[in-house]
VEXDREN-2710 file (C-alpha; in Angstrom, 1 decimal):
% VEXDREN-2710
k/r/px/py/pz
1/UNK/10.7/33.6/-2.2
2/UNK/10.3/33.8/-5.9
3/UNK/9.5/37.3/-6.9
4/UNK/7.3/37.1/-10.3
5/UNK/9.2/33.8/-11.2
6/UNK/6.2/32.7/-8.6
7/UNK/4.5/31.7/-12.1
8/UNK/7.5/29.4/-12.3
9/UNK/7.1/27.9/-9.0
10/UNK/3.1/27.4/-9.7
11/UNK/4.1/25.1/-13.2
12/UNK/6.6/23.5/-10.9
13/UNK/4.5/22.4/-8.4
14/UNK/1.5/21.8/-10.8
15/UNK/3.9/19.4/-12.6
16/UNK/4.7/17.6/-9.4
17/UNK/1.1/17.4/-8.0
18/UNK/-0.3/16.4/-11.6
19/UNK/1.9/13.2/-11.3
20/UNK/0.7/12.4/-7.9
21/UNK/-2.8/13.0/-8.9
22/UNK/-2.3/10.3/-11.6
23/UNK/-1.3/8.1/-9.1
24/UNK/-4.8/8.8/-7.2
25/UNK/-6.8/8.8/-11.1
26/UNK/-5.1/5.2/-12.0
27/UNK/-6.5/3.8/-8.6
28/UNK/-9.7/5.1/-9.2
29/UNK/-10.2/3.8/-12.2
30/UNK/-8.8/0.7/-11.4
31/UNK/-10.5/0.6/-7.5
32/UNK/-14.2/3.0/-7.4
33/UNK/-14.2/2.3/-4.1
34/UNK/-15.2/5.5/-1.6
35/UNK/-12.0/6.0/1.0
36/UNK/-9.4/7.6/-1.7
37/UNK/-5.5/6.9/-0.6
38/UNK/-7.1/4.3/2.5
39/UNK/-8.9/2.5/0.6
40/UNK/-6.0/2.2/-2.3
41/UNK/-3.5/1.4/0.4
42/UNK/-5.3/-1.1/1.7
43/UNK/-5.7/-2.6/-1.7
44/UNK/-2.3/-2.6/-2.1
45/UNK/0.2/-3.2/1.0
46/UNK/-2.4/-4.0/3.6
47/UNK/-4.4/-2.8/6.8
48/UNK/-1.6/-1.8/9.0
49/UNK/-0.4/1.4/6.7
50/UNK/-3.8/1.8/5.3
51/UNK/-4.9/2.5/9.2
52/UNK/-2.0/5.4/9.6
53/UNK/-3.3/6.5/6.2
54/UNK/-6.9/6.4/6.8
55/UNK/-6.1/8.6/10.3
56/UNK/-3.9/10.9/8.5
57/UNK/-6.6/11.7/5.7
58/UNK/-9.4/12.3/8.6
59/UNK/-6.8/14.6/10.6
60/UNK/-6.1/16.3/6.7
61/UNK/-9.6/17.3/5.9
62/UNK/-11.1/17.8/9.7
63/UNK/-8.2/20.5/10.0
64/UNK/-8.7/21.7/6.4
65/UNK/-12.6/22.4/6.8
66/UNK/-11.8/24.0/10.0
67/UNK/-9.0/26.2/8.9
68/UNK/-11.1/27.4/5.8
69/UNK/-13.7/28.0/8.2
70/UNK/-11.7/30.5/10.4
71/UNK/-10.7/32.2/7.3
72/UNK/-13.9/32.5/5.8
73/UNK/-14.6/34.0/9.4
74/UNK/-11.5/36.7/8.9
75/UNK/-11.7/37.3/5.8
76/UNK/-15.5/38.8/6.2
77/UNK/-14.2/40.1/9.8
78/UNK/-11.5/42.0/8.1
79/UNK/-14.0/43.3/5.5
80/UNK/-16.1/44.5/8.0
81/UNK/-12.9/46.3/10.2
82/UNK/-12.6/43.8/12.8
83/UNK/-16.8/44.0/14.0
84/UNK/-17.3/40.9/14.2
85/UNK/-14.2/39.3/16.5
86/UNK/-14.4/43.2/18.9
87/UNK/-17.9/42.0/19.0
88/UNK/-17.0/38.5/20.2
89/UNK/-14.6/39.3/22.9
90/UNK/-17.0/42.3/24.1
91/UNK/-18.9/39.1/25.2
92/UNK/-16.6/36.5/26.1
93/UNK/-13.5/37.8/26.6
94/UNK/-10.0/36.5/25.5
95/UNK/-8.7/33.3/25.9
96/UNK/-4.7/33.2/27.0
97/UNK/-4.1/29.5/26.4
98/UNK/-1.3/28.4/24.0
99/UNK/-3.1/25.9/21.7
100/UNK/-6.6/28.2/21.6
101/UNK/-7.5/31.1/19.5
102/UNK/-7.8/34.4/20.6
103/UNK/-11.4/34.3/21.0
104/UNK/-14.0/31.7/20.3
105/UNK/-15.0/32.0/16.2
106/UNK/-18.2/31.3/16.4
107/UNK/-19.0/32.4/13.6
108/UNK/-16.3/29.4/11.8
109/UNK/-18.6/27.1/14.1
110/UNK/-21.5/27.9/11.9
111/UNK/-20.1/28.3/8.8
112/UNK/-19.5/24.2/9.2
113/UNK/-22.4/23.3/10.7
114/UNK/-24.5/25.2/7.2
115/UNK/-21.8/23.4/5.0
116/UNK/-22.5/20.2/6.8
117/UNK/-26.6/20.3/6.1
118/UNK/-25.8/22.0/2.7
119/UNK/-24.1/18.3/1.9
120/UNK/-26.7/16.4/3.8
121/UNK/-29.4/17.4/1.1
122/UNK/-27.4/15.1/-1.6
123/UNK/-25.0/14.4/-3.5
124/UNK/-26.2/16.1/-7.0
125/UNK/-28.4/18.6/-4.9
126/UNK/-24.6/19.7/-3.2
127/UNK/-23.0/19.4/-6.9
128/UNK/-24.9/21.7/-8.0
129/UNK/-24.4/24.2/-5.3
130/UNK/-20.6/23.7/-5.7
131/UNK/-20.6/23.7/-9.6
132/UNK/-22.2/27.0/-9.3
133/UNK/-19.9/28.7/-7.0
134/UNK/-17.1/27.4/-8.6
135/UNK/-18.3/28.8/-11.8
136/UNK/-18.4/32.3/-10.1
137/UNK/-15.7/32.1/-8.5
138/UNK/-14.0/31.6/-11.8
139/UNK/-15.5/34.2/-13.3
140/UNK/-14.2/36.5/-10.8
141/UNK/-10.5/35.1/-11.4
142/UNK/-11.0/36.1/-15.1
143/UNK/-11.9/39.6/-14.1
144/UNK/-8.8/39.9/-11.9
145/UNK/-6.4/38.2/-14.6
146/UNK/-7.9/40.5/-17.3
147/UNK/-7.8/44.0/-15.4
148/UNK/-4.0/42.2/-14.1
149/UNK/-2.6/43.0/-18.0
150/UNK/-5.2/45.8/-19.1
151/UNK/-2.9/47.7/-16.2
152/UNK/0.5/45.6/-16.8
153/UNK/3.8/47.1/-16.1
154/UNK/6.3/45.7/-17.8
155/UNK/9.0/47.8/-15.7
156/UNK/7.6/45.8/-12.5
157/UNK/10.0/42.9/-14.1
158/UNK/12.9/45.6/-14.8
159/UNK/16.4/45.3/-13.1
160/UNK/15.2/48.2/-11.6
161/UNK/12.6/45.5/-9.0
162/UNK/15.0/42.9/-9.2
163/UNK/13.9/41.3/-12.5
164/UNK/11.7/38.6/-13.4
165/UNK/13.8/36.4/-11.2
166/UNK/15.4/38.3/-8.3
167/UNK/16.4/35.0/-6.1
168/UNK/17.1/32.9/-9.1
169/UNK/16.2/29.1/-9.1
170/UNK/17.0/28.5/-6.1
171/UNK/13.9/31.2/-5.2
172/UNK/11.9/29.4/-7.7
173/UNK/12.1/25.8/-6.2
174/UNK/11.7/26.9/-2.5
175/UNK/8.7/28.7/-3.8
176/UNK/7.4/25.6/-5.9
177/UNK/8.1/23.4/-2.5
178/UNK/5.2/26.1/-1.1
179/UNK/3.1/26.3/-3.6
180/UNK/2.7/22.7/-4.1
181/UNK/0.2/22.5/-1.1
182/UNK/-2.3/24.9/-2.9
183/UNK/-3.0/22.0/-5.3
184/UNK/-4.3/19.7/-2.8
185/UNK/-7.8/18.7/-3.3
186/UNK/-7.6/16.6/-6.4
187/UNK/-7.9/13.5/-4.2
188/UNK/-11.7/14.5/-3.6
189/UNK/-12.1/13.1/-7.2
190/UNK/-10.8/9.7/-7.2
191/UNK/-12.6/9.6/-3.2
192/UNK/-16.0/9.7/-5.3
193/UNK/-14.5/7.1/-7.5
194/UNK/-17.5/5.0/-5.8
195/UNK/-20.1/7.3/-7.3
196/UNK/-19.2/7.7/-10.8
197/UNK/-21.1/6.3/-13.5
198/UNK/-18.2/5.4/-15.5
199/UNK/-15.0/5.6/-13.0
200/UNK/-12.5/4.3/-15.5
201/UNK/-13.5/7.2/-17.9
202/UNK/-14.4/10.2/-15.9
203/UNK/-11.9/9.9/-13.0
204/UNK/-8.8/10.5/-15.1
205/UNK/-10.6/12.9/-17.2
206/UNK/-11.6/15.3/-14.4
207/UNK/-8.4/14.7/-12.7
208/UNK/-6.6/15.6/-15.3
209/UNK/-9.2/18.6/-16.6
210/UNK/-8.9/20.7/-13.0
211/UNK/-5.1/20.2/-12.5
212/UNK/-4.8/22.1/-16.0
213/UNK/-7.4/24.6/-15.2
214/UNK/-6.0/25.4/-11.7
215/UNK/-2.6/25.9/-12.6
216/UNK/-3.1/28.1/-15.6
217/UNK/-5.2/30.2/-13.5
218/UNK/-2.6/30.3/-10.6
219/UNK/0.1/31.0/-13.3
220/UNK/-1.8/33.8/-15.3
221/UNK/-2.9/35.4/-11.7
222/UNK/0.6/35.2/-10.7
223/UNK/2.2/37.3/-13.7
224/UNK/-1.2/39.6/-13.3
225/UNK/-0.7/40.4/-9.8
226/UNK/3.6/41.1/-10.4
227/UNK/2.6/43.2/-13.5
228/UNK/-0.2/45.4/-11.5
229/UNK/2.7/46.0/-8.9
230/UNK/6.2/45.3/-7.8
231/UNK/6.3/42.0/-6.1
232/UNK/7.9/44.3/-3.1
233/UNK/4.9/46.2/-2.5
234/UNK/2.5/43.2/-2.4
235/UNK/0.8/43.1/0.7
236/UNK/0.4/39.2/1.6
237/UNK/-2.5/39.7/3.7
238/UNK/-4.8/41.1/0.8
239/UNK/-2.9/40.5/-2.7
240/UNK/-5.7/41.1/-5.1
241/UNK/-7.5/43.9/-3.2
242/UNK/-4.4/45.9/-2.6
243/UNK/-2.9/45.7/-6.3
244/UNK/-6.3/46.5/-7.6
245/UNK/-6.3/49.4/-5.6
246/UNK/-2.6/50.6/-6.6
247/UNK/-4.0/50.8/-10.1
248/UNK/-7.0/52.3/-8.8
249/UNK/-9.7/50.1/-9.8
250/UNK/-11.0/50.0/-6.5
251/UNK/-14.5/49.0/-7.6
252/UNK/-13.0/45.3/-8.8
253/UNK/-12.3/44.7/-4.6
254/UNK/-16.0/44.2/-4.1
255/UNK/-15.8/41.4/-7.2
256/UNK/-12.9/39.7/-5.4
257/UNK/-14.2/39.7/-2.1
258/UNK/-17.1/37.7/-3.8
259/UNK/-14.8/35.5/-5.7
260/UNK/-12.6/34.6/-2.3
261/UNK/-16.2/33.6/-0.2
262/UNK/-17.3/31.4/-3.6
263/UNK/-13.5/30.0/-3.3
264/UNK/-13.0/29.1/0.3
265/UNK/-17.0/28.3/0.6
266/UNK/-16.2/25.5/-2.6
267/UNK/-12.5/24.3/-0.8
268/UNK/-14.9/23.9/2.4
269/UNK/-17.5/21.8/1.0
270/UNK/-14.5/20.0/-0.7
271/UNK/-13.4/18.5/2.7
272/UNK/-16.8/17.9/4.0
273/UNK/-17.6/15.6/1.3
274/UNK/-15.0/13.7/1.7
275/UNK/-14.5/13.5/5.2
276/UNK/-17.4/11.3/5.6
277/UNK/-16.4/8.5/2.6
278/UNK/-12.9/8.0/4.3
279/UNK/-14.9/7.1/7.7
280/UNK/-17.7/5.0/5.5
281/UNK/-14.7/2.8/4.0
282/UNK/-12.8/2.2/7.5
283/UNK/-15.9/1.2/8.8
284/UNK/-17.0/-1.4/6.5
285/UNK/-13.4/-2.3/6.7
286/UNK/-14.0/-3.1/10.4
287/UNK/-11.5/-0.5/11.6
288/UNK/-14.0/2.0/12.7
289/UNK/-17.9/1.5/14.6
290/UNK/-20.1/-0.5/12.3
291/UNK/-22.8/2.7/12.4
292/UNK/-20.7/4.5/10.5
293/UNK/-21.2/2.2/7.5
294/UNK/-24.8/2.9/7.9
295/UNK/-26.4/4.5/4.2
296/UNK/-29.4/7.3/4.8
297/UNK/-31.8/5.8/2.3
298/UNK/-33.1/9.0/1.3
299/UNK/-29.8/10.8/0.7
300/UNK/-27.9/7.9/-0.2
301/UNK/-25.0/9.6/1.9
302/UNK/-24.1/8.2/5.4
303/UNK/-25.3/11.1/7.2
304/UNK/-24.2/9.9/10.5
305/UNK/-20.4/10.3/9.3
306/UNK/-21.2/13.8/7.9
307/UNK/-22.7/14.9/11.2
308/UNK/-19.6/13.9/13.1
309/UNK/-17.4/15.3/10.7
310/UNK/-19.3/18.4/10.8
311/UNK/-19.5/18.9/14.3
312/UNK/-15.9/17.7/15.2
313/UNK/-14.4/20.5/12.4
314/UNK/-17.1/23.4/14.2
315/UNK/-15.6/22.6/17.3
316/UNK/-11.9/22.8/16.2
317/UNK/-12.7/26.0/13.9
318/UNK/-14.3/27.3/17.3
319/UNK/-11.3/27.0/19.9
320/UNK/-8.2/26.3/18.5
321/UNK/-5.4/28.0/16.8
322/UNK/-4.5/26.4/14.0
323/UNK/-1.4/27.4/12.9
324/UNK/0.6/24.5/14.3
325/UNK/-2.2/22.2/13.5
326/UNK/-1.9/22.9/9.7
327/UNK/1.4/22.0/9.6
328/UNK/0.7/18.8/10.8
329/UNK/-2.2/18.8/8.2
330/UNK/0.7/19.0/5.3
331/UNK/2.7/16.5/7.1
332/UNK/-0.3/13.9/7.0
333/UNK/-0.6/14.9/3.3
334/UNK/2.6/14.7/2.0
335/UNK/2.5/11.4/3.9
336/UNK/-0.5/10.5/2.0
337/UNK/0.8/11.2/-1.3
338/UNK/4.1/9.3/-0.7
339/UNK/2.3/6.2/0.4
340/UNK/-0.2/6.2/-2.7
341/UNK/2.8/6.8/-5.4
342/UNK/4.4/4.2/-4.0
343/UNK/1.4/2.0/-3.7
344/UNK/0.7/2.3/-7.7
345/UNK/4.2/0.9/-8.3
346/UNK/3.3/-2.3/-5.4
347/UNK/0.0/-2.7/-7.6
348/UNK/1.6/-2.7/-11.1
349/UNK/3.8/-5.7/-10.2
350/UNK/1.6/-7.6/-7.7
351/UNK/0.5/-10.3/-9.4
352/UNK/-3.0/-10.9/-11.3
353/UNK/-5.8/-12.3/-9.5
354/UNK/-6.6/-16.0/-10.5
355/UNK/-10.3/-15.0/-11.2
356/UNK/-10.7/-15.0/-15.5
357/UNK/-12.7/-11.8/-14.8
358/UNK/-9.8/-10.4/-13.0
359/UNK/-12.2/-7.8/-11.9
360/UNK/-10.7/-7.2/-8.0
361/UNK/-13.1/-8.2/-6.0
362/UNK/-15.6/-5.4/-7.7
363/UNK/-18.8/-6.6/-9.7
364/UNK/-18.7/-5.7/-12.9
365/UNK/-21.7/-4.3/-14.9
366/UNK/-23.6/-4.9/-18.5
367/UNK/-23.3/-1.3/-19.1
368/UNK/-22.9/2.2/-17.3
369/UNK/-26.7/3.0/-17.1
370/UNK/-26.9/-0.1/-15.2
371/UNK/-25.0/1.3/-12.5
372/UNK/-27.6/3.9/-11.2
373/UNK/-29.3/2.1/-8.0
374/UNK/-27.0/-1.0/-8.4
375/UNK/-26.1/-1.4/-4.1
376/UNK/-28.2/-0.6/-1.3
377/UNK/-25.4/1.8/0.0
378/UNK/-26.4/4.5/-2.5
379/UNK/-22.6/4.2/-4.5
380/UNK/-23.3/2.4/-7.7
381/UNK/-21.6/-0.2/-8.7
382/UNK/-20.0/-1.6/-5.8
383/UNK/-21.5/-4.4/-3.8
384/UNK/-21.7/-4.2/0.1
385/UNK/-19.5/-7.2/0.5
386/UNK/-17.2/-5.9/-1.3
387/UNK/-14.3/-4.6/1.4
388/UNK/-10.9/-3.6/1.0
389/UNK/-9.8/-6.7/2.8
390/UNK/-11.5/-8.5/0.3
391/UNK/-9.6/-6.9/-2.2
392/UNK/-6.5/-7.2/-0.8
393/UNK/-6.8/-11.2/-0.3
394/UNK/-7.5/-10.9/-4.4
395/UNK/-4.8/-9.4/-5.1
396/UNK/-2.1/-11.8/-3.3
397/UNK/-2.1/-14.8/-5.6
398/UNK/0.7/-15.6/-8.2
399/UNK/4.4/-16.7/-8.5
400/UNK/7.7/-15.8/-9.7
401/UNK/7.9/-15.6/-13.3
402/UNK/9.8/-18.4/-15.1
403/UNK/12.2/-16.0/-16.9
404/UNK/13.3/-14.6/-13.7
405/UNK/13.7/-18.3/-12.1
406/UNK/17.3/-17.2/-11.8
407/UNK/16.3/-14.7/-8.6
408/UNK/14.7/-17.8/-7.0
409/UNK/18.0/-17.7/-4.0
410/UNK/17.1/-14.1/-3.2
411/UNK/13.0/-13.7/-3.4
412/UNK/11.8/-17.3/-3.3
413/UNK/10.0/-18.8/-0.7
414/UNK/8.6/-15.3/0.3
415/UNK/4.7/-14.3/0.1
416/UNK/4.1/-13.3/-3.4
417/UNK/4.4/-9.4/-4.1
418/UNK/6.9/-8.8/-1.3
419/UNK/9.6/-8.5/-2.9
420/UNK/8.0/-5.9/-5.0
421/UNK/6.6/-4.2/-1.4
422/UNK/10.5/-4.6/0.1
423/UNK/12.2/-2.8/-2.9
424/UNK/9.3/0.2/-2.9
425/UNK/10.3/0.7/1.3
426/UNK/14.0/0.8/0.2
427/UNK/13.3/3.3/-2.9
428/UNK/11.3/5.6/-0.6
429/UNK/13.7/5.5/1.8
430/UNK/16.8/5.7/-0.1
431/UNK/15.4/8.8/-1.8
432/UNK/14.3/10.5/1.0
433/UNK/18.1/10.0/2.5
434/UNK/19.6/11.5/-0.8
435/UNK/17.7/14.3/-0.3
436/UNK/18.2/15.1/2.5
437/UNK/21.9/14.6/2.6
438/UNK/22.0/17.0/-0.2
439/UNK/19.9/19.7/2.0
440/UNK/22.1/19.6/5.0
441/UNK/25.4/18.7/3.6
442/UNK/27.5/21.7/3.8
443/UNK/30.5/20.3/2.8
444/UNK/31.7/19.8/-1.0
445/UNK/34.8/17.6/-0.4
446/UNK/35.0/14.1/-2.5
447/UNK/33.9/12.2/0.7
448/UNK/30.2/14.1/1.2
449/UNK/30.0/12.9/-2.5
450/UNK/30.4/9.0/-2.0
451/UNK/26.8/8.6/0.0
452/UNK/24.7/10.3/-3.0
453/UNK/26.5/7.9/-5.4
454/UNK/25.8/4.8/-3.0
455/UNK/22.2/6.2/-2.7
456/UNK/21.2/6.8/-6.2
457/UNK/23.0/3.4/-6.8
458/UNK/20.5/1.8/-4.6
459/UNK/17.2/3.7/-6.2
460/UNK/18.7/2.5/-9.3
461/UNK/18.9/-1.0/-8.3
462/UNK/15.3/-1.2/-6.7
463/UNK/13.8/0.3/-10.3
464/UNK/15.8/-2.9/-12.6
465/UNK/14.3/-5.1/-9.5
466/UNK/10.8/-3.5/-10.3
467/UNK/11.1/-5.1/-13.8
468/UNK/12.2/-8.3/-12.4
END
């Protein structure tokens, strides 16, 4: 889509994603409360959306453990010239249905059931485990980006291949559009918002922190890989492994095999973490069973969750094909995002609570060494009683502004903060219609032009009503 300008469509897309992840870091520092984008919709527009949300995040990372599963499955299959699926169908045969696999993966099924008791140990004892395979793993990416320009080409970029940019920016953009799903994840920080010590400090931090360090390495293994080898001779089943061997350093294919286990091992306990806190925080909303509130006192993790999470993505990493499913895993997500970025703006201008502590519904502490052991659910600094409903009945308080008594005719009488709510819904909407009047218009006559202008006339009008 992009040829090397990929790089391009990597600092595109990191751009895009690092605003929405400051959307997810300002709730979190605002709201530690376990549940990411459910509980922070709740907070702001209410239970309805934040039970489509809270669905769509479960569906996201159920389908997201399960598809890493099955390609931590291949990917060793394929290493090991097909053994291990020939050795599967030897013994149950093929399955011809449309929505199953091939053949049962069982081996996917227990590659989530050993991620599943890995996180059951703990929180720090599973930190640990992922800090240090993410260090590997990062190690390994180093290797490949340094032998990437100890064997650069700089004729892979040449006229000759179609230059740095062969489809222009068009390429780039439609590439960025892609790419922009490879830096999903960064909710999983603000989702243990609930078990920071200091939320307001270390959420932002590390949101910020790994968005930077992810899309420099994407960029810099990018313009590696295009250097090592024409972008037409890259063989998208096995990038690295393929270009190494080109340049003949076949002995670095053993390091990146290690590096891609330690990668989709780390993105696999990534889902299975939070898989479980999404569940905790619709339960104690009263949305889901009340067992599934329930804290393990040893672990301080509700293990019940993590077992059905576990054993629900096993299942669909055992049977099903998942091709179709993970597109409906990037619908749910794009949903997600949309939701939350527009949420921040409904939480801006929702009025203060009339508490003087002003604290949301969340007890506040002397100090950040007081917030080890502070609730009996194991996530410091957050009381039981404390529920997103709770919150969100905090948050609705207040009246229009007495500069703005002038807009009393068009928003008074109405429940305070829905105006604010009313403009966001036509803002998304209005948006989403420019853009995709501009994808399918075909026509460039003077008349396909008067809908953007009444569009963006519209977004224009909903951001002066913001600051109203």
């Amino acid at each position: 889509m992009a040829g090397p300008a990929t790089a391009l469509s990597f600092l595109l897309a990191g751009i895009t994603s690092t605003l929405a992840a400051l959307c997810y870091a300002e709730f979190g520092t605002r709201i530690p409360r376990a549940g990411s984008a459910y509980a922070y919709t709740y907070v702001s527009i209410g239970e309805f959306w934040a039970f489509i949300i809270g669905w769509n995040i479960i569906l996201e990372y159920m389908i997201g453990a399960a598809s890493v599963a099955r390609a931590w499955s291949g990917y060793l299959d394929a290493l090991l010239d097909g053994a291990i699926s020939n050795a599967t169908i030897s013994v149950t045969g093929e399955m011809h249905e449309t929505l199953l696999s091939r053949y049962p993966d069982i081996l996917a099924f227990v590659i989530c059931i050993v991620a599943s008791l890995t996180l059951a140990v703990g929180v720090k004892t599973s930190a640990y485990i992922n800090n240090g395979l993410t260090i590997l793993n990062l190690l390994v990416i180093s290797l490949v980006i340094f032998l990437g320009f100890y064997y650069a080409d700089i004729s892979n970029w040449s006229v000759k291949h179609g230059g740095f940019m062969p489809f222009g920016l068009g390429g780039v953009l439609t590439g960025a559009a892609t790419c922009f799903y490879a830096f999903v994840g960064f909710d999983s920080i603000s989702a243990s918002s609930e078990e920071a010590k200091d939320p307001s400090r270390s959420i932002p931090t590390a949101t910020i922190l790994s968005m930077a360090v992810v899309g420099i390495g994407y960029i810099l293994v990018a313009l590696a890989l295009t250097l090592m080898v024409p972008y037409t001779s890259i063989n998208p089943e096995a990038a690295l492994p393929a270009a190494l061997g080109a340049v003949h350093a076949d002995w670095a294919k053993y390091a990146v095999a290690v590096g891609a286990v330690c990668g989709m091992t780390t993105t696999l306990l990534g889902s299975l973490f939070s898989l479980p806190r999404c569940l905790y925080a619709m339960s104690a909303d009263g949305l889901l069973f009340g067992f599934l509130s329930n804290i393990n006192n040893k672990a301080q993790i509700p293990i019940s969750n993590l077992i059905i999470s576990g054993l629900s993505s096993a299942f669909i990493a055992l049977l099903f094909d998942l091709e179709k499913l993970v597109e409906f895993m990037s619908i749910g997500t794009l949903l997600a995002y949309t939701i939350v970025s527009a949420a921040v703006i409904i939480l801006r201008y929702r009025p203060t609570p009339v508490s003087e502590e002003k604290d949301f519904g969340i007890p506040q502490l002397d100090s950040p060494g007081d917030r080890e052991d502070s609730s009996p659910t194991g996530t410091p600094g957050t009381d039981v009683e404390s529920s997103s409903s709770e919150m969100f009945e905090s948050l609705t308080v207040g009246r229009l502004r007495p500069q703005y008594a002038w807009l009393e005719p068009l928003v008074g009488g109405r429940a305070p903060g829905s105006a604010v709510s009313t403009c966001v819904y036509i803002f998304t909407v209005a948006a989403a219609a420019l853009s995709a009047h501009n994808l399918l218009s075909k026509s460039t006559s003077i008349w396909m032009i008067v809908p953007d202008i009444v569009l963006s006339l519209i977004v224009v009008a909903c951001k002066f009503l913001f600051n109203f």
